[in-house]
C-alpha positions as CSV (number, residue, x, y, z in Angstrom):
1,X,0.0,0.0,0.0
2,X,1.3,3.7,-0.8
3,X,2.0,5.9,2.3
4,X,1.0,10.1,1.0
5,X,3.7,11.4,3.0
6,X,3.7,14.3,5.6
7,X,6.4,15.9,3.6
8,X,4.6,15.8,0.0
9,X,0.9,16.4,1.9
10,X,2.4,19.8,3.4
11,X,3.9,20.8,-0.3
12,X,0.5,20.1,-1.7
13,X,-1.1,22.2,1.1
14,X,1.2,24.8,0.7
15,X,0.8,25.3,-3.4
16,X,-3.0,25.8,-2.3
17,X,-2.5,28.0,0.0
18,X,0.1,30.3,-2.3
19,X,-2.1,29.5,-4.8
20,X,-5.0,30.3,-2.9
21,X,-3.5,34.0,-1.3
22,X,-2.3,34.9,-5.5
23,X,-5.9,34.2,-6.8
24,X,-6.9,36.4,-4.4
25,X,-4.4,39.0,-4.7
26,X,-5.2,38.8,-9.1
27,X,-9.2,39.1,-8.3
28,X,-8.2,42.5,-6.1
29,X,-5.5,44.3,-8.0
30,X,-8.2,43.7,-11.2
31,X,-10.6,45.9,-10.9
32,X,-9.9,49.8,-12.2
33,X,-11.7,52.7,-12.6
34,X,-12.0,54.3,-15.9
35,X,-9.5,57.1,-14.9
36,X,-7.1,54.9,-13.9
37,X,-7.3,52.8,-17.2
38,X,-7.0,56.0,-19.5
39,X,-4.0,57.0,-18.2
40,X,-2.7,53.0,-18.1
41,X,-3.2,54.0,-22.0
42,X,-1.9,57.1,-22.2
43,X,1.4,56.0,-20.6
44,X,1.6,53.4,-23.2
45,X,0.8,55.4,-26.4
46,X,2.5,59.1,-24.9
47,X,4.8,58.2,-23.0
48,X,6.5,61.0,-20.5
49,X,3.1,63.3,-21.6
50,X,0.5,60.5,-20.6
51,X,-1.3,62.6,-17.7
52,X,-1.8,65.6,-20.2
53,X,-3.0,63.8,-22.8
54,X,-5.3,62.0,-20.7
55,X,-6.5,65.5,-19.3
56,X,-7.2,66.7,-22.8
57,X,-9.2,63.3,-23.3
58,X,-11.3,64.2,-20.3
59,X,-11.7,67.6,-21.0
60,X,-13.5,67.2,-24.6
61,X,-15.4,64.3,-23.7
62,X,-18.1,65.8,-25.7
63,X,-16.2,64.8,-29.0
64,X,-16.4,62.0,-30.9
65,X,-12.7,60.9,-30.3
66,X,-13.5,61.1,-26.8
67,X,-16.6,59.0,-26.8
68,X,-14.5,56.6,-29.1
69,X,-11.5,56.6,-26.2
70,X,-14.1,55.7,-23.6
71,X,-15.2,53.1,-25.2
72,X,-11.9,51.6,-25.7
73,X,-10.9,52.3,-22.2
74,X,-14.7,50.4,-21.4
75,X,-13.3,47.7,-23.7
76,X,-9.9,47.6,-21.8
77,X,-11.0,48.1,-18.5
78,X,-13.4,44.8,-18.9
79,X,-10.1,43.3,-20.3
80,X,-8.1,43.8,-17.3
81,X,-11.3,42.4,-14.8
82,X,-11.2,39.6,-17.5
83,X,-7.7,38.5,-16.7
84,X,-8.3,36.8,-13.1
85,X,-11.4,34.6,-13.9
86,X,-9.5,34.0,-17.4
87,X,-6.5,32.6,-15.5
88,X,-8.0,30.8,-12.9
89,X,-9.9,29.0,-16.2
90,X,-7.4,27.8,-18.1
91,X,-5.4,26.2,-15.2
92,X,-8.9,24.6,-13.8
93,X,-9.2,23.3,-17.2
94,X,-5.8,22.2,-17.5
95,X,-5.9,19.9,-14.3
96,X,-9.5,18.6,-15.3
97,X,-8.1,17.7,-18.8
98,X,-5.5,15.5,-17.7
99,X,-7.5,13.6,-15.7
100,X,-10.2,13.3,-18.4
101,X,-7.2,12.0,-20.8
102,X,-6.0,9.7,-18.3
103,X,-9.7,8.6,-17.7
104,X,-10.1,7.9,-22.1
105,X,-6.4,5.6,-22.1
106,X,-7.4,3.8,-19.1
107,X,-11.1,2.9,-20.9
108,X,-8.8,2.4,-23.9
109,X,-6.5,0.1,-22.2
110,X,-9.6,-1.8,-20.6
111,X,-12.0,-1.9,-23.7
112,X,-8.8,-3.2,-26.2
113,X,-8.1,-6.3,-22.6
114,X,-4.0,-4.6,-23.4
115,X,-1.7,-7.0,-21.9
116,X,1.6,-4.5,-21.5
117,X,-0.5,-2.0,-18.9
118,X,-2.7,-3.4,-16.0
119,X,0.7,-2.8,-13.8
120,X,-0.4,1.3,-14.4
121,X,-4.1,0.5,-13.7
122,X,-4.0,2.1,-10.1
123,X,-1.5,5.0,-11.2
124,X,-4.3,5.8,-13.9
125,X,-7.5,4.9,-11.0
126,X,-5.4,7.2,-8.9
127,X,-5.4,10.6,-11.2
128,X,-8.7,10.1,-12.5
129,X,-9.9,10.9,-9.1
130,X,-9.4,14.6,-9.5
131,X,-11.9,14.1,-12.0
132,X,-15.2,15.0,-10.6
133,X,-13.9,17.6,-8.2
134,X,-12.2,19.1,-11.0
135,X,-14.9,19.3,-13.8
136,X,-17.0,20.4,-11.4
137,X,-15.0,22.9,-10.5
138,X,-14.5,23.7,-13.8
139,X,-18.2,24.3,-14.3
140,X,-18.6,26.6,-11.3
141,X,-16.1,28.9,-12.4
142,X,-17.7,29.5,-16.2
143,X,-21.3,29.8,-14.3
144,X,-19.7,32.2,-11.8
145,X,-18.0,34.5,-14.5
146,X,-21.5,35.2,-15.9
147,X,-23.4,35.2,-13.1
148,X,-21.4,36.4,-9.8
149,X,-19.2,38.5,-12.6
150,X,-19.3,40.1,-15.5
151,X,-19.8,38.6,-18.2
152,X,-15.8,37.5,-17.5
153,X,-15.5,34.6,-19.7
154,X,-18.3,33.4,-22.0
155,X,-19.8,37.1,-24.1
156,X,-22.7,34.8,-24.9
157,X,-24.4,34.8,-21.4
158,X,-24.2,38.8,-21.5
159,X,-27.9,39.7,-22.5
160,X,-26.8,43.6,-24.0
161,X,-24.1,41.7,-25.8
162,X,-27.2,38.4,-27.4
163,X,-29.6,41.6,-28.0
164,X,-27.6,43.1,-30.2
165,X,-25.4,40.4,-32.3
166,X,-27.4,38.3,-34.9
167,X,-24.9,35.6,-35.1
168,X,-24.8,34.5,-31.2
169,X,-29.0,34.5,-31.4
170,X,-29.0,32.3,-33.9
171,X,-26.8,30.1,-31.9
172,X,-29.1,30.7,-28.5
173,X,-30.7,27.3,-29.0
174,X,-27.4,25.8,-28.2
175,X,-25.6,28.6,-26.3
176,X,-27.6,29.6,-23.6
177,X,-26.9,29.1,-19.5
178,X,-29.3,26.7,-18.5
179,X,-28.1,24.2,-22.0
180,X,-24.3,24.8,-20.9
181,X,-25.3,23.5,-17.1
182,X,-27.4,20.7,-18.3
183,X,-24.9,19.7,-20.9
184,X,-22.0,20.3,-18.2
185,X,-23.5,17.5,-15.7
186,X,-24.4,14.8,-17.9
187,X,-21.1,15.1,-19.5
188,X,-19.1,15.4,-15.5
189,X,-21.6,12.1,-14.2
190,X,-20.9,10.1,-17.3
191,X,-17.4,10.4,-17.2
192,X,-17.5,10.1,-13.0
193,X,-20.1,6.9,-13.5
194,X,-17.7,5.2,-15.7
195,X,-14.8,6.0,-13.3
196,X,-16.5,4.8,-10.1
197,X,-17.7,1.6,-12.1
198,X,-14.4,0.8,-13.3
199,X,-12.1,1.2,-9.8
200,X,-15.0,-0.5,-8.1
201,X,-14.5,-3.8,-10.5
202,X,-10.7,-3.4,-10.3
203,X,-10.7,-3.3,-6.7
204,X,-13.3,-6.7,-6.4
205,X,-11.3,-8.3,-8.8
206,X,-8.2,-8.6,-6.8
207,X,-10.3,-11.0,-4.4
208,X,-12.6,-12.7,-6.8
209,X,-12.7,-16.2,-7.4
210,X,-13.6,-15.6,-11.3
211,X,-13.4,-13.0,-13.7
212,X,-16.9,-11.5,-13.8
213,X,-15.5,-7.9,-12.8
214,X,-12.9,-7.9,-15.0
215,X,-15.8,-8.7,-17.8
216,X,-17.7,-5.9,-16.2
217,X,-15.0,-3.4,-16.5
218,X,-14.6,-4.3,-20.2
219,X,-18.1,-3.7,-21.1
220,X,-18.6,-0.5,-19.6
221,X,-15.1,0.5,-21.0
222,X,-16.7,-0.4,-24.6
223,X,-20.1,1.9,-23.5
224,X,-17.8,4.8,-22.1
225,X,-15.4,5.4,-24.9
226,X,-18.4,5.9,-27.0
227,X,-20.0,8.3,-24.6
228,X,-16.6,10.2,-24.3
229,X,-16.0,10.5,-27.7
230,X,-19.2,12.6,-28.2
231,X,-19.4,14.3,-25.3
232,X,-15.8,15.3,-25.1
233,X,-16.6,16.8,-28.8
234,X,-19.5,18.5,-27.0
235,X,-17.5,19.8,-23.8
236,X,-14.4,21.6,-26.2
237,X,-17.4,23.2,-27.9
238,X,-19.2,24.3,-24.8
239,X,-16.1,25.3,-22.3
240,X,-13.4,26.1,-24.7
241,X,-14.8,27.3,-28.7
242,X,-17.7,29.2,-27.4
243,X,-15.1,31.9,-25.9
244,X,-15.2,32.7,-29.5
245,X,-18.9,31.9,-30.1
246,X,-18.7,33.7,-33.9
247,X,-16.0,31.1,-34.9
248,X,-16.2,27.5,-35.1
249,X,-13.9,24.4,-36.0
250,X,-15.2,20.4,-36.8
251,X,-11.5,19.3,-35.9
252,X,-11.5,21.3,-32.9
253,X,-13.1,18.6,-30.7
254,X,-10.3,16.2,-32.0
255,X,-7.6,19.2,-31.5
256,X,-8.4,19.2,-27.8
257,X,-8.5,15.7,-28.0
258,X,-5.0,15.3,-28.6
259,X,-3.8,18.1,-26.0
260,X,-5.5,16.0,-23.4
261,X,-4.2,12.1,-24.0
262,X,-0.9,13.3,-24.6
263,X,-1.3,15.6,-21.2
264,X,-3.0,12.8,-19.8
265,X,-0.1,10.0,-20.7
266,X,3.0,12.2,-19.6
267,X,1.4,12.7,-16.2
268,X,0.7,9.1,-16.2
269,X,4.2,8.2,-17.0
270,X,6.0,10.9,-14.6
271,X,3.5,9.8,-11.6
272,X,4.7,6.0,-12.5
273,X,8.1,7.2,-12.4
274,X,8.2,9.3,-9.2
275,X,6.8,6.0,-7.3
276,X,9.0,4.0,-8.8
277,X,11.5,6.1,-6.8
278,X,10.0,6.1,-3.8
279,X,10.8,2.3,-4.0
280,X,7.0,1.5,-5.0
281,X,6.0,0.1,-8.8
282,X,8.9,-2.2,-8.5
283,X,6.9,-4.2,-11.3
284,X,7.5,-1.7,-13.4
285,X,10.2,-1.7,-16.0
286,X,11.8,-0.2,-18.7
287,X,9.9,-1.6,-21.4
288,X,6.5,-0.2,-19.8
289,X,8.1,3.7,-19.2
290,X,9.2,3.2,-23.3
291,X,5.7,2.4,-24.3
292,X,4.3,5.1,-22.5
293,X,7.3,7.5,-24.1
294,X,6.0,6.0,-27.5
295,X,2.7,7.6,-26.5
296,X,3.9,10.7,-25.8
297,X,5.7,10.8,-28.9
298,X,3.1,9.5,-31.0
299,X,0.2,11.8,-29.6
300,X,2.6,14.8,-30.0
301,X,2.9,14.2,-33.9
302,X,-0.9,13.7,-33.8
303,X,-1.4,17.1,-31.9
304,X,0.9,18.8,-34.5
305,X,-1.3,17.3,-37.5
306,X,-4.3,18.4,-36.1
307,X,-2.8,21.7,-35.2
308,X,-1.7,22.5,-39.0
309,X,-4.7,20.7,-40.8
310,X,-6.4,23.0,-38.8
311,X,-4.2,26.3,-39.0
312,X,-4.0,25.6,-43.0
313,X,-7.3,24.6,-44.2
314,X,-8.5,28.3,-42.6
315,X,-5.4,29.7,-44.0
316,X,-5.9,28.9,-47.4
317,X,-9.7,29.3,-47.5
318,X,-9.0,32.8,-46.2
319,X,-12.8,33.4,-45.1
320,X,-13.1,36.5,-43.2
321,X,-15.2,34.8,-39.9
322,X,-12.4,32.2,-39.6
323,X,-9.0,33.5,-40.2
324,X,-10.2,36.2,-37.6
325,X,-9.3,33.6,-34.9
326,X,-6.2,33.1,-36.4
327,X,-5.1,36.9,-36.8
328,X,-5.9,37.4,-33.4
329,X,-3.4,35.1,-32.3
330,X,-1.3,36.0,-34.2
331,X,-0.7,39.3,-33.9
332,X,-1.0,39.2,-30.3
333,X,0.3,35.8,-29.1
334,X,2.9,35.7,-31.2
335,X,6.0,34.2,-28.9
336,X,2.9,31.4,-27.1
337,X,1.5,30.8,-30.1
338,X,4.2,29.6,-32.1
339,X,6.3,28.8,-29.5
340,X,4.0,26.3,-28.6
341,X,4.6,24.1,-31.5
342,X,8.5,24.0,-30.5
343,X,7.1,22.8,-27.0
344,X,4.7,20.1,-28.1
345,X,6.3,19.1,-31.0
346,X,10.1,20.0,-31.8
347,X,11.1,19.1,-28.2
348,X,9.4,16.0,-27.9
349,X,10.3,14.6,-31.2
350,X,13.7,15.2,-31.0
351,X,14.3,13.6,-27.8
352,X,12.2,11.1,-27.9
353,X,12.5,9.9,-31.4
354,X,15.4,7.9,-30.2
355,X,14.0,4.4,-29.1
356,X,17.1,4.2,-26.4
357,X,15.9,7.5,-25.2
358,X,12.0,6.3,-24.4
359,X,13.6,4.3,-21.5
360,X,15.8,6.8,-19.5
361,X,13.8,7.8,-17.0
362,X,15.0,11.5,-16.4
363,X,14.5,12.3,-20.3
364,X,10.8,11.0,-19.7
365,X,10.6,13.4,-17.2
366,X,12.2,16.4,-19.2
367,X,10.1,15.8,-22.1
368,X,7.0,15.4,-19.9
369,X,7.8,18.7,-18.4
370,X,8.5,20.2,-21.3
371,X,5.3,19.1,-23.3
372,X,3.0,20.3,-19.8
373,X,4.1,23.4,-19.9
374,X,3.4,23.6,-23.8
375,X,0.3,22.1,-23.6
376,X,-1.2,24.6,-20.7
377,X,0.4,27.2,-23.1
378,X,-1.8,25.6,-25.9
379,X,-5.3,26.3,-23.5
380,X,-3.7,29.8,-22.5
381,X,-4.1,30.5,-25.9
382,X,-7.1,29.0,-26.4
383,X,-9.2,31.0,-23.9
384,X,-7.1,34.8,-23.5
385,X,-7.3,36.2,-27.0
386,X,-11.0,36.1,-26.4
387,X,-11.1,36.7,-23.0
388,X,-8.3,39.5,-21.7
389,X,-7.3,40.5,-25.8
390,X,-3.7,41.8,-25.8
391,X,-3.8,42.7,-21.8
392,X,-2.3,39.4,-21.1
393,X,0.8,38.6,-19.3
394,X,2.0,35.5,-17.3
395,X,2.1,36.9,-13.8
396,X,0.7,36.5,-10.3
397,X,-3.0,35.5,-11.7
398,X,-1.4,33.1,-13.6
399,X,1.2,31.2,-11.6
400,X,-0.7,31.4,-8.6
401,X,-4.1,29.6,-10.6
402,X,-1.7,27.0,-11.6
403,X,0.0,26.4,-7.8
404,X,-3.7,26.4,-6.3
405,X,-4.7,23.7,-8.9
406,X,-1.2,21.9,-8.9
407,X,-1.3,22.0,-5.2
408,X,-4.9,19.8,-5.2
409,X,-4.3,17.7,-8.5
410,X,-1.5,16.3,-6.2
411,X,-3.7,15.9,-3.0
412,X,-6.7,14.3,-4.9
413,X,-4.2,12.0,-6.7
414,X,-1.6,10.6,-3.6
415,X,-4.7,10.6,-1.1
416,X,-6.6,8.4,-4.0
417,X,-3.2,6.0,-4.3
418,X,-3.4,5.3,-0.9
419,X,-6.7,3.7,-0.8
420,X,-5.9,0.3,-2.6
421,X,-3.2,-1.6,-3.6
422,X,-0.4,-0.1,-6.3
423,X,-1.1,-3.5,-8.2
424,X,-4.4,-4.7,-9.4
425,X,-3.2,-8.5,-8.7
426,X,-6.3,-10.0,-9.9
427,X,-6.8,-8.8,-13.4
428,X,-6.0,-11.8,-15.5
429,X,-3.1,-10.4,-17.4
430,X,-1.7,-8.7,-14.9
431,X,1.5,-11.7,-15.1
432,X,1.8,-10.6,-18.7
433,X,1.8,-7.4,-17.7
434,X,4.8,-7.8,-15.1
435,X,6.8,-10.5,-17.5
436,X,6.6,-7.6,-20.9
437,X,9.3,-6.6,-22.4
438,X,10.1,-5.0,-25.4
């Protein structure tokens, strides 16, 4: 049985807490008045004469160009409120994803009866626990930015805004608040049914007599991948592409697809490895860290194929109400933007395109780190053009979002490991699974 240590508890704790005190300090320093955002503006367009010019914008705000500079400095000002709920988002997300992905390989692994993997089963039993705390929470924070907020996250849930665009009232069958709850909790008690199911079966197994629960898990793996593959579809439409509910993507359920398994798989294969340090997983070899290297390396191609096809197709057809998404990005997330590719794709493939390579353990671990940080990159990209525009930054909101939700993900996780064995010794290939080697 795994022991969560006093030492890694109290570092989980104290990433909340940090986390925790940042968030707080992010929601506080957000909100400006109107004056203070003008001359925010005026500093960065005139420099050493920013409080005169921002006088002489006060002083003929009878003017058109001063109705049209309190408008931007509206526009700017809900920008800068934006930024806190916007990075508490994508790190919620982030940590909910990578259970999800972990959550679709382990339903893969059970559905295909994989004979190389049951030694991970309770590593991958053990993330998926952050699961339902984390979609959930996940939920709450959308609801909240349009209801306890502004308007902070989703423009679609603003009434002024639906009134007055044809385009998001055409889409109000779909996009509206009590469909994006509805849709948000059959999708979060699927994915925790099937996750419940499975452990339980996996746990009665190791004492059974036969192999009924092990033929139970299989079945429901078979009924769940099929659920998850729609409503993951469904979920990147609702808590990701409606941030941008005038543009739209059919690969885009598949794009987010890929960030998660491969998110999903490194954080399977770095948990794996950290216990196997601690002297636990001693059935672990080799040959199972270089399979799950292969899957890092083959999900990072197949994020950088879905990523072009993508990025080219709208490219090339050059239609106004697409490329917009791209121009955005492009012009002001330059460096994440394309930086992310060398992070999810470049890196990875060049270390671990070596076969010798899949099986050192500390290049696992540098790639994995490497293709986390470029995958929460890809979701900071995905949610702040539309969110916070060309205010962003990586700063306290951000770091500290990511310590708060770091610091659970880890406390869900090693509490959930301690509650059953590290090895599933009654799933029938389970001896396989010890014995392979590649």
């Amino acid at each position: 049985m795994y022991t969560f240590s006093n030492k890694l508890k109290t570092f989980s704790i104290i990433l909340m807490v940090l986390g925790f005190l940042g968030v707080g300090y992010g929601f506080m320093t957000s909100h400006k008045s109107l004056d203070e955002v003008k001359i925010i503006l005026a500093e960065e367009h005139g420099g050493s004469h920013a409080e005169e010019d921002t006088n002489n914008v006060i002083a003929v705000d009878s003017s058109t160009e001063a109705q049209k500079a309190d408008e931007h400095a509206k526009h700017v000002q809900h920008q800068i409120e934006n930024r806190p709920w916007a990075a508490l988002y994508v790190a919620a997300f982030f940590f909910m994803m990578i259970a999800l992905g972990v959550l679709a390989f382990y339903g893969i692994q059970r559905a295909s009866q994989a004979g190389w993997s049951p030694v991970l089963f309770r590593v991958m039993e053990g993330i998926t626990a952050y699961l339902l705390p984390g979609a959930l929470i996940v939920l709450a924070i959308a609801v909240a930015s349009g209801t306890i907020g502004h308007y902070n996250l989703f423009v679609w849930m603003d009434p002024d805004v639906v009134a007055n665009d044809k385009i998001i009232q055409n889409k109000s069958g779909f996009l509206n608040i009590t469909g994006f709850i509805i849709r948000g909790l059959i999708f979060i008690t699927g994915w925790s049914l099937y996750r419940y199911f499975a452990r339980k079966f996996s746990i009665a197994q190791d004492t059974a007599e036969d192999n009924k629960n092990f033929k139970k898990a299989f079945r429901i793996s078979a009924a769940f991948l099929v659920f998850y593959i729609y409503t993951e579809s469904m979920m990147s439409w609702d808590w990701i592409m409606s941030v941008d509910p005038h543009w739209f993507s059919t690969l885009f359920g598949w794009y987010v697809f890929a960030s998660m398994i491969v998110s999903g798989i490194t954080v399977i294969a770095l948990l794996a490895i950290f216990l196997k340090a601690k002297g636990y997983l001693e059935f672990v070899n080799d040959s199972h860290l270089h399979d799950l290297a292969k899957y890092m390396f083959g999900f990072s191609i197949f994020w950088t194929y879905l990523w072009f096809s993508q990025f080219m197709l709208i490219w090339y057809a050059n239609i106004p109400e697409e490329v917009t998404y791209f121009v955005t990005r492009i012009e002001d997330f330059n460096l994440p933007f394309f930086g992310m590719l060398i992070l999810n794709f470049v890196f990875p493939f060049l270390l671990l395109m070596n076969s010798d390579f899949k099986r050192v353990p500390w290049f696992i671990v540098l790639t994995g780190i490497v293709v986390l940080l470029g995958h929460y990159i890809d979701i900071f990209v995905m949610i702040m053009p539309a969110t916070v525009g060309d205010r962003w930054f990586i700063g306290i909101p951000e770091i500290s979002s990511v310590l708060f939700f770091a610091g659970l993900f880890l406390f869900i996780i090693f509490t959930a490991l301690t509650k059953a064995p590290l090895l599933a010794k009654g799933n029938p290939f389970i001896k396989e699974s010890e014995n392979f080697h590649y």
